[in-house]
C-alpha positions as CSV (number, residue, x, y, z in Angstrom):
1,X,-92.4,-17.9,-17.9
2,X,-95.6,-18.8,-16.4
3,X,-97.3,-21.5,-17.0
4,X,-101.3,-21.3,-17.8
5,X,-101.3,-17.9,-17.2
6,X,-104.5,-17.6,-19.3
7,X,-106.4,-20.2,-17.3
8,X,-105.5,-19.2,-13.1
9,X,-106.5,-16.5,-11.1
10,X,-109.8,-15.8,-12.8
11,X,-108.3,-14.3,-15.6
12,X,-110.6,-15.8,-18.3
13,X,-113.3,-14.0,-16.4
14,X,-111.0,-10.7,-16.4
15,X,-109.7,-11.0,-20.1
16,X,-112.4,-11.5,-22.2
17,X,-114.3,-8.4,-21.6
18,X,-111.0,-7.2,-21.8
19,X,-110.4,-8.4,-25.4
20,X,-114.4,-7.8,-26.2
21,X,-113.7,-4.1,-25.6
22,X,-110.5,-3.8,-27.4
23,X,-112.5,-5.6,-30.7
24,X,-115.4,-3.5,-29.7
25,X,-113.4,-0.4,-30.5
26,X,-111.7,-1.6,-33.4
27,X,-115.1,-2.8,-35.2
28,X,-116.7,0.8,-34.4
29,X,-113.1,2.1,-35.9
30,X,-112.4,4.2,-32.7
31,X,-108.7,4.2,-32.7
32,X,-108.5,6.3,-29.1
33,X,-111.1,3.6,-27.3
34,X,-109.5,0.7,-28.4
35,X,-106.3,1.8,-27.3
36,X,-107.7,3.0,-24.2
37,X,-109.0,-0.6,-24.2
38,X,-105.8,-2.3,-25.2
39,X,-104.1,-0.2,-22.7
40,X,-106.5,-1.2,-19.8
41,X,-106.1,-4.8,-20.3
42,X,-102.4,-4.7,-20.2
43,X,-102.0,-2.8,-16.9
44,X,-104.4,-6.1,-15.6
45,X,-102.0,-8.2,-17.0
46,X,-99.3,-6.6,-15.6
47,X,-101.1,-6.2,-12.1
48,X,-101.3,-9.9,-12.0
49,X,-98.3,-10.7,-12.9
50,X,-96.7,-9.1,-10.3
51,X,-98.7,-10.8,-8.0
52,X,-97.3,-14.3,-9.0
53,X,-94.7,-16.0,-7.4
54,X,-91.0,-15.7,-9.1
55,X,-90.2,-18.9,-11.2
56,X,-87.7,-19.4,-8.7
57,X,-90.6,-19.6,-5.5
58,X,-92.9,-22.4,-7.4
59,X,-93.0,-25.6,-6.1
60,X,-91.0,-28.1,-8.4
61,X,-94.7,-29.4,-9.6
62,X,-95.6,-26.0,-10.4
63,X,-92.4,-25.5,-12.7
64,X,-92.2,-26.8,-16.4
65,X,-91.3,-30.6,-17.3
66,X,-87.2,-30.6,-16.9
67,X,-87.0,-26.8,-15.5
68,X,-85.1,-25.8,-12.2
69,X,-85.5,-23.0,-10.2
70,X,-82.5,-22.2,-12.0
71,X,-83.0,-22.5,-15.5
C-alpha cells in the first residue's frame, strides 16, 4: 500500500481538478463527461502509481509502523 498517496508527488494539485470535473459532470447530469472525467483521473492515478517504488524498494522509514519489506 502506499502511504500518503494523496499528499506526494503533487497529486493534490493533479486530483482536485480531477474530482472538480468528475462533480462537474455529475451536477450538469452528463453521464458520458463525467465518466470521461472519472476515467481521466484514474489513468493519472494509475500513471503515478507505477512510477512509485515497490513496497519492497522503500526505505524502512518510508514503510508503515511494524511493516517489512516482506509483509
Amino acid at each position: 500500500m502506499v502511504d500518503n498517496f494523496a499528499d506526494r508527488n503533487g497529486r493534490p494539485g493533479v486530483s482536485l481538478p480531477e474530482h472538480l470535473a468528475i462533480i462537474d459532470a455529475v451536477c450538469a447530469h452528463d453521464p458520458e463527461a463525467a465518466e470521461q472525467a472519472a476515467r481521466a483521473h484514474l489513468r493519472s492515478v494509475i500513471k503515478t502509481l507505477l512510477t512509485l517504488p515497490a513496497a519492497g524498494d522503500r526505505p524502512a522509514s518510508r514503510r508503515p509502523p511494524g511493516r517489512t519489506a516482506t509483509g
